[in-house]
RONUVO-67276 format. One line per field, with one value per residue (C-alpha): residue in one letter; residue number from 1; x, y, z. Coordinates in pm, 1 decimal. Layout:
N
type: [A, ...]
seq: [NUM, ...]
px: [X, ...]
py: [Y, ...]
pz: [Z, ...]
//
This chain:
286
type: [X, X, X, X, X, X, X, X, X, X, X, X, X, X, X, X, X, X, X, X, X, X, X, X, X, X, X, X, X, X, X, X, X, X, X, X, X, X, X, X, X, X, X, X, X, X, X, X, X, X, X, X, X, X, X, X, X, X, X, X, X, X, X, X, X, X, X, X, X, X, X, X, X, X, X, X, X, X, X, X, X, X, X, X, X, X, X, X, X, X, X, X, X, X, X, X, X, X, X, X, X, X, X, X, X, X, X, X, X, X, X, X, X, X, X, X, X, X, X, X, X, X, X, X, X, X, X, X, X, X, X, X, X, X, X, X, X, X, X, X, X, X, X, X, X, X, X, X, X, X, X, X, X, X, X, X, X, X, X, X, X, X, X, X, X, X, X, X, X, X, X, X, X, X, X, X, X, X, X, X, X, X, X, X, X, X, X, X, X, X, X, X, X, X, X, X, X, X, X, X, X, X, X, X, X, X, X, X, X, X, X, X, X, X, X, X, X, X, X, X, X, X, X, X, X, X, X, X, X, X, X, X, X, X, X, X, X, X, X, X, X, X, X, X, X, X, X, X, X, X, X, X, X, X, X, X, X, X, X, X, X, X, X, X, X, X, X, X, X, X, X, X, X, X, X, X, X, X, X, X, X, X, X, X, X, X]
seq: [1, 2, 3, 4, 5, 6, 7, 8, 9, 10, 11, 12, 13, 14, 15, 16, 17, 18, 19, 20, 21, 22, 23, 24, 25, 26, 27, 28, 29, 30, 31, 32, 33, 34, 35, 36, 37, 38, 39, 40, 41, 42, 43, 44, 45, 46, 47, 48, 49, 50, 51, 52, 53, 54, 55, 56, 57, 58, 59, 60, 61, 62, 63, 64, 65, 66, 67, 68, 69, 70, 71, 72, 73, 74, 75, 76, 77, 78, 79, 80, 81, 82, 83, 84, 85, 86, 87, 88, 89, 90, 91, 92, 93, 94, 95, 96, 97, 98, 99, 100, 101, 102, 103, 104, 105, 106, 107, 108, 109, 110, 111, 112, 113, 114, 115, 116, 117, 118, 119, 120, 121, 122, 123, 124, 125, 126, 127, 128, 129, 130, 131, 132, 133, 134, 135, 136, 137, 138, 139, 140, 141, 142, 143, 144, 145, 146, 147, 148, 149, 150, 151, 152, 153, 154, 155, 156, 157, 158, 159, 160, 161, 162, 163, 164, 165, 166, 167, 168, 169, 170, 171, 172, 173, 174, 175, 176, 177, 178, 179, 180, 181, 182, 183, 184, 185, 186, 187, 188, 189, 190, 191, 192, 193, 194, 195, 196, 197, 198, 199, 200, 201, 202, 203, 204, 205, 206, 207, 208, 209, 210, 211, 212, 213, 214, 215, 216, 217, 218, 219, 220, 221, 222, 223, 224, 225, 226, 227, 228, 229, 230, 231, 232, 233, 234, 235, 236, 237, 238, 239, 240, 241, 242, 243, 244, 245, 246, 247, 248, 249, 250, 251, 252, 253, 254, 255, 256, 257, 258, 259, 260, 261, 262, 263, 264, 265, 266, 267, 268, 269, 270, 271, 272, 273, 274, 275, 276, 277, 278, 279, 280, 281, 282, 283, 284, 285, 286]
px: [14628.3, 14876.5, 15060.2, 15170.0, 15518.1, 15616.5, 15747.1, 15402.8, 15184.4, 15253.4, 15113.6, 14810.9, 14744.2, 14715.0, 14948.6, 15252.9, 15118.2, 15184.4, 15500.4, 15606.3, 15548.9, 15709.0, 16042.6, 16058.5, 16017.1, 16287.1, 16547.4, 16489.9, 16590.0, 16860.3, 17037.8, 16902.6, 16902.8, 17142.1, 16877.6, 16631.7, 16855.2, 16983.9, 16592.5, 16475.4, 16769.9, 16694.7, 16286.4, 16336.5, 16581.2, 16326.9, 16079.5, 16255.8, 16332.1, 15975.6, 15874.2, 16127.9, 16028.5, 15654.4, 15710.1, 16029.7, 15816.2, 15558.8, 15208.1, 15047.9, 15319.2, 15275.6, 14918.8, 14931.7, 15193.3, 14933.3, 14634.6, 14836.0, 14944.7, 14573.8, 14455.6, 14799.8, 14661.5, 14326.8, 14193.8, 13852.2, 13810.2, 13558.4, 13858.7, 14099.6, 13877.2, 13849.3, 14166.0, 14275.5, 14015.2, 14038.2, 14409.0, 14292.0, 14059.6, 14330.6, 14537.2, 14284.8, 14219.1, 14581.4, 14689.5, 14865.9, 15201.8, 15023.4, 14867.0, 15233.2, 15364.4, 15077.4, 15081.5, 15482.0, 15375.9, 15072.6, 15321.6, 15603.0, 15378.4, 15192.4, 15565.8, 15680.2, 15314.8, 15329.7, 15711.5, 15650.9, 15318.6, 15333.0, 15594.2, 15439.3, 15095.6, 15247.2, 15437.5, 15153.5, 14944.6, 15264.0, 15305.8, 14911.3, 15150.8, 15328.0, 14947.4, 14851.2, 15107.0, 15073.7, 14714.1, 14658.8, 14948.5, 14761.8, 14466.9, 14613.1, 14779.5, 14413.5, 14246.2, 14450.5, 14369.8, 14598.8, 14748.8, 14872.3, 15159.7, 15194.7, 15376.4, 15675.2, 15661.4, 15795.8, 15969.5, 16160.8, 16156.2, 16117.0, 15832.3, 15823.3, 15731.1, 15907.3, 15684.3, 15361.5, 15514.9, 15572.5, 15268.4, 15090.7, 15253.2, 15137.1, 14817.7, 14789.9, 15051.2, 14795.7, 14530.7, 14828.0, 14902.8, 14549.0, 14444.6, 14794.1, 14720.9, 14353.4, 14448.2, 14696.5, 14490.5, 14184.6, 14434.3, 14226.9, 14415.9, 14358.9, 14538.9, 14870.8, 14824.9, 14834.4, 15138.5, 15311.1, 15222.5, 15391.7, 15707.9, 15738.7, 15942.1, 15761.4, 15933.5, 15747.8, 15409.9, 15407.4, 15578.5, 15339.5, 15004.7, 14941.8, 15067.9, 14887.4, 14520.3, 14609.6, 14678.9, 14339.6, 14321.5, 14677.1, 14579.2, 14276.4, 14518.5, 14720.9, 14373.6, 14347.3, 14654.9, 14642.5, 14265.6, 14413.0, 14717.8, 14528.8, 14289.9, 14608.5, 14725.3, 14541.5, 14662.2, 15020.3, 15018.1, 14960.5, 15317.1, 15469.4, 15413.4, 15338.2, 15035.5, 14683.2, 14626.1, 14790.8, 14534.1, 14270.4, 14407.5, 14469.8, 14120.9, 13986.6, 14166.9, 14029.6, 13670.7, 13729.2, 13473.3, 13604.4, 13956.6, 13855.0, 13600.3, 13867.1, 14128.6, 13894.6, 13768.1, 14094.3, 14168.1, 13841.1, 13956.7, 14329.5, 14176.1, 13908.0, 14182.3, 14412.9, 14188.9, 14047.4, 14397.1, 14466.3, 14136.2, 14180.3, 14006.7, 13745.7, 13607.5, 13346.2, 13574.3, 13445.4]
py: [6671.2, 6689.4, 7051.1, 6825.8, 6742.6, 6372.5, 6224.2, 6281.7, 6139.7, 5950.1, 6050.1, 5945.3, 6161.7, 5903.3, 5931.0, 5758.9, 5566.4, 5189.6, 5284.5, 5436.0, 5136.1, 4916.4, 5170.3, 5143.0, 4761.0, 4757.4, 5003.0, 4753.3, 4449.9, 4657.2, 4807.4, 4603.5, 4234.5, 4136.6, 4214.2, 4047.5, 3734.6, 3774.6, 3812.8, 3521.2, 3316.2, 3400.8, 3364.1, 3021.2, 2905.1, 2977.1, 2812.1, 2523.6, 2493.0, 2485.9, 2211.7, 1990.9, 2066.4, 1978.4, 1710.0, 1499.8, 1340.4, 1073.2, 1221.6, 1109.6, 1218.3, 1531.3, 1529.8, 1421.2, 1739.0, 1977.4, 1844.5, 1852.3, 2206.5, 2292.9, 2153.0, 2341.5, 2691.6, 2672.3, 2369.2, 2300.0, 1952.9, 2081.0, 2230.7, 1944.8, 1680.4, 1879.8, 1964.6, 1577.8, 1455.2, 1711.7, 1682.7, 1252.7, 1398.0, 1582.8, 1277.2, 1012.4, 1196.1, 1222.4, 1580.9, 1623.2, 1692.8, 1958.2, 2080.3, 2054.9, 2309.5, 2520.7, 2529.9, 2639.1, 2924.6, 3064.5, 3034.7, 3194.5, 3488.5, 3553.5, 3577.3, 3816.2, 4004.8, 4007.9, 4104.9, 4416.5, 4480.0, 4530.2, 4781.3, 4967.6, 4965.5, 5086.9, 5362.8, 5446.0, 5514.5, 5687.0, 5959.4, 6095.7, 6213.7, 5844.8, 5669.8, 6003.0, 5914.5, 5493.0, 5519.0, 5564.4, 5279.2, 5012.4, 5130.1, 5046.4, 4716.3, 4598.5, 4695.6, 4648.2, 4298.2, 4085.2, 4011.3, 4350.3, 4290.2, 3943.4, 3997.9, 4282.0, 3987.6, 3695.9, 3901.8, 4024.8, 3688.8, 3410.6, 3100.1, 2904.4, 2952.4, 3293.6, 3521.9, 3374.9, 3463.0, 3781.5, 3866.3, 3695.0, 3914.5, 4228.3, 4121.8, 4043.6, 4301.7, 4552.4, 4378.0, 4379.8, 4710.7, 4855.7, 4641.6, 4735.1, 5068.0, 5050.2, 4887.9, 5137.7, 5428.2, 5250.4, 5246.8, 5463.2, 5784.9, 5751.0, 5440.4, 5593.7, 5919.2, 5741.3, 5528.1, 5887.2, 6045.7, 5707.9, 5796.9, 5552.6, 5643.5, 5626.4, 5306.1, 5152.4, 5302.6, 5100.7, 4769.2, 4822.7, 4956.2, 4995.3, 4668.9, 4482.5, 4641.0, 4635.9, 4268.2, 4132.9, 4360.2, 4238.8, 3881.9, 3975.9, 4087.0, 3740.9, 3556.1, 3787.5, 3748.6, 3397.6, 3341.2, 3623.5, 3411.9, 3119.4, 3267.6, 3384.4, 2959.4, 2889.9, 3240.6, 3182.5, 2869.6, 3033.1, 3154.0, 2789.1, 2792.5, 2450.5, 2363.8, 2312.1, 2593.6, 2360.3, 2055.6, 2325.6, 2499.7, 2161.9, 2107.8, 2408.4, 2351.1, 1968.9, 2085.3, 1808.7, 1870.1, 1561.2, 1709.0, 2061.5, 1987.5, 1744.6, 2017.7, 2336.3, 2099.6, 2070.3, 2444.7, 2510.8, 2241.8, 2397.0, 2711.3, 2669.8, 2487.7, 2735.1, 3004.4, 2814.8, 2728.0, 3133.7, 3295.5, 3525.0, 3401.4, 3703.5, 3497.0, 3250.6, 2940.8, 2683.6]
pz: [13033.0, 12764.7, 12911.8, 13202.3, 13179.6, 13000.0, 13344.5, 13505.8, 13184.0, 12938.6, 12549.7, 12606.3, 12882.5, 13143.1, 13539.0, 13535.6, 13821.8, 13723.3, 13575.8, 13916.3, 14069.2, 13803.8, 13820.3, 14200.2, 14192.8, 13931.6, 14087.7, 14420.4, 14247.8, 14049.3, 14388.6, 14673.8, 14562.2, 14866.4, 15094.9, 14973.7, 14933.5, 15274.3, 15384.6, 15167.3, 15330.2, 15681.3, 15603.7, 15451.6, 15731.5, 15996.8, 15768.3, 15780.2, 16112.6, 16170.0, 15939.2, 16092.7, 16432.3, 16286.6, 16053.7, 16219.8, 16482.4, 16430.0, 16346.2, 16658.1, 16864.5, 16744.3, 16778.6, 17161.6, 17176.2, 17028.2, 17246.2, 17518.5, 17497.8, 17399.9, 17753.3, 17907.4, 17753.6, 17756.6, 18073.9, 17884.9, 17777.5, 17501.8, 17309.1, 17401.1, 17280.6, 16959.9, 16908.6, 16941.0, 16704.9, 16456.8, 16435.6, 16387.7, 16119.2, 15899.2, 15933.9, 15825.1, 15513.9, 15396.4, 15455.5, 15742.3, 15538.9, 15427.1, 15740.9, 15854.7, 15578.2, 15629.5, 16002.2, 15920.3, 15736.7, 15975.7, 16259.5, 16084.8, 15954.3, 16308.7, 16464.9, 16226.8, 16234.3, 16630.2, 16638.1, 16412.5, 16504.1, 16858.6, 16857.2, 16576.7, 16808.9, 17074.7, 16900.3, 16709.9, 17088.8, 17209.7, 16938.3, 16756.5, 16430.9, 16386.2, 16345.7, 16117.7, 15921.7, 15916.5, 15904.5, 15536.7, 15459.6, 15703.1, 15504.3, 15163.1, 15319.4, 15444.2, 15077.8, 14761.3, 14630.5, 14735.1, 14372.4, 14364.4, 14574.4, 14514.3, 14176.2, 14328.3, 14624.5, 14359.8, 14118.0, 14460.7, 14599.7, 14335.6, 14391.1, 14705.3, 15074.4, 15111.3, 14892.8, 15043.7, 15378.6, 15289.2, 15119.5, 15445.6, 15662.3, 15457.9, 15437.9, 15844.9, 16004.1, 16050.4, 16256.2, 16531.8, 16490.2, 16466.2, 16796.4, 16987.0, 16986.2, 17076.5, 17386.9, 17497.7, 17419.1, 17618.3, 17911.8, 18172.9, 18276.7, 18616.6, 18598.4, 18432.5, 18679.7, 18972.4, 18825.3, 18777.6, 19087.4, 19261.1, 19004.0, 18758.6, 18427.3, 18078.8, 18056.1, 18370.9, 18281.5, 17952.7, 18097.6, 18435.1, 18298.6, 17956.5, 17816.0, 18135.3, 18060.6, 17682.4, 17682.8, 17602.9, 17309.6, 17187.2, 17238.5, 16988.5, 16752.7, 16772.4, 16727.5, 16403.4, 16294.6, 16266.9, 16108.8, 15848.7, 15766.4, 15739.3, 15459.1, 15263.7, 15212.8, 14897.5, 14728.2, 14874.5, 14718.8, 14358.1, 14435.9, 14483.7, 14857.1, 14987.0, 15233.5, 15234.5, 14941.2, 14665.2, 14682.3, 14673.6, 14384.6, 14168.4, 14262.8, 14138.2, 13807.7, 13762.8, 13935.9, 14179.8, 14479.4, 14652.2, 14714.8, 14741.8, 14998.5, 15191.5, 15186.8, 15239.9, 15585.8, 15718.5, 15695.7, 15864.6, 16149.9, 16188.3, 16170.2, 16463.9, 16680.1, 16650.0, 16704.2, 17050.6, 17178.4, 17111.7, 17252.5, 17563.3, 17877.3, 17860.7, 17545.2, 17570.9, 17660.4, 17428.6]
//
C-alpha cells in the first residue's frame, strides 16, 4: 500500500487509523478545553449534590427513606422487605459510604442516559434516515471495549467521578435510545389514525399516543440503563471514581476473596433493589 498518499499510511504501510483518533483527541483538548471544564464542573456539581443528599442523613434514615419509597413505587411487601434488609446488609458489612458514592454515580448516569436518550428514541422513530445514520454509532458505543474510550475520557477529563460518568453514560445511552424507538414504532397505526382523523397535531399524537403505549418499553430502557451503569463501577473506579468498584479492585490486586466477595454482594443487592423498585407493572412483581 505504499502508492497511497503519507496522510492515509504511514511507512510501513499500515491506515492512519489510531493516529486519527489520537489527532482528534488532541485538537479537542487543544481548542475545546473550556468545555470540557465547564462540563466536568457542572458533572461534578450535580455529583455532589447527590452524595450529600445520600450521605448527610443518618444511614438508617436513609434506609427507612429508600424502603419507603420502594413500597410507594412498587406496593409488594416482597420487594419492601428486601429492599430494607438488603440496604441493613450493605451497612453491617461496612460499605455503605461506598454504596452511597456508587448509588451517586448510577443515578447521575441513568439521568443523563434517560435525558438524551429519550429524545434521541423518539427522533430516531420519527425520521427512518436519523436511526440509518445513529445506528452504526450506537453499534460501536455498545461494542468497543470499554478501555477504548476510557483513556480520550481522562485525558479529556482527568481522574475522579467525572470520567467514569462519562464513560458510563457511553456505555448505557444506547439501551434508551434503542428501546425508545421500539416503542414508538410498535405504536399501532390505527391508534395514531384515529388520533388524526379526530385532529390532533404531530405534537399531540406523540404526547397522547405514542409516548403512552411506548411507556412500558421506555421504562425497560430505564431498568437497562441502570443494571448497565451498575456493571461499569469497578472499571470507573480504575479511573479514580469512588464506590463499590475500588474495594473490588484493591481486592483483586491483594487476591483478597473476603473483600471482593463482600463488595461484589453488595453490588448484586443495590443492583436487584434498584432494578425491583424500577420494573414496570407488566413484569412479574416480585
Amino acid at each position: 500500500m505504499n502508492w497511497l498518499p503519507e496522510w492515509l499510511v504511514d511507512s510501513g504501510g499500515k491506515l492512519r487509523l489510531g493516529n486519527w483518533a489520537k489527532d482528534f483527541v488532541d485538537w479537542l483538548t487543544a481548542n475545546a478545553d473550556w468545555f470540557f471544564d465547564w462540563l466536568s464542573a457542572v458533572l461534578s456539581g450535580v455529583i455532589d449534590a447527590l452524595l450529600f443528599v445520600l450521605q448527610w442523613p443518618n444511614p438508617y434514615v436513609l434506609i427507612a427513606l429508600i424502603t419507603a419509597l420502594a413500597w410507594w413505587l412498587r406496593r409488594s411487601a416482597g420487594v419492601t422487605l428486601f429492599t430494607c434488609l438488603g440496604l441493613l446488609v450493605i451497612y453491617n458489612q461496612g460499605y455503605w459510604k461506598e454504596t452511597t458514592e456508587t448509588l451517586a454515580l448510577v443515578l447521575a448516569s441513568t439521568a443523563v442516559s434517560m435525558a438524551v436518550g429519550v429524545p434521541l428514541g423518539i427522533a430516531a422513530a420519527r425520521r427512518a434516515w436519523v436511526y440509518e445514520i445513529m445506528r452504526p454509532i450506537l453499534d460501536l458505543m455498545q461494542t468497543i471495549p470499554t478501555f477504548v474510550y476510557l483513556i480520550p475520557a481522562l485525558i479529556l477529563f482527568g481522574l475522579g467521578m467525572v470520567p467514569g460518568l462519562i464513560a458510563t453514560v457511553i456505555f448505557a445511552i444506547p439501551a434508551p435510545i434503542r428501546l425508545t424507538r421500539l416503542g414508538i414504532v410498535s405504536t399501532p397505526g390505527a391508534l395514531t389514525e384515529a388520533a388524526v382523523a379526530f385532529g390532533a397535531t404531530p405534537a399531540q399524537v406523540l404526547r397522547k399516543v405514542e409516548l403512552p403505549f411506548a411507556m412500558p418499553q421506555i421504562m425497560a430502557g430505564l431498568t437497562q440503563t441502570i443494571m448497565l451503569s451498575l456493571s461499569m463501577v469497578v472499571i470507573a473506579a480504575l479511573v479514580g471514581a469512588n464506590g463499590l468498584g475500588v474495594p473490588v479492585v484493591r481486592a483483586l490486586n491483594t487476591v483478597n476473596i473476603a473483600r471482593g466477595f463482600e463488595a461484589g454482594l453488595c453490588i448484586v443487592i443495590l443492583a436487584i433493589i434498584l432494578d425491583r423498585m424500577f420494573r414496570t407493572s407488566t413484569g412479574d412483581g416480585a
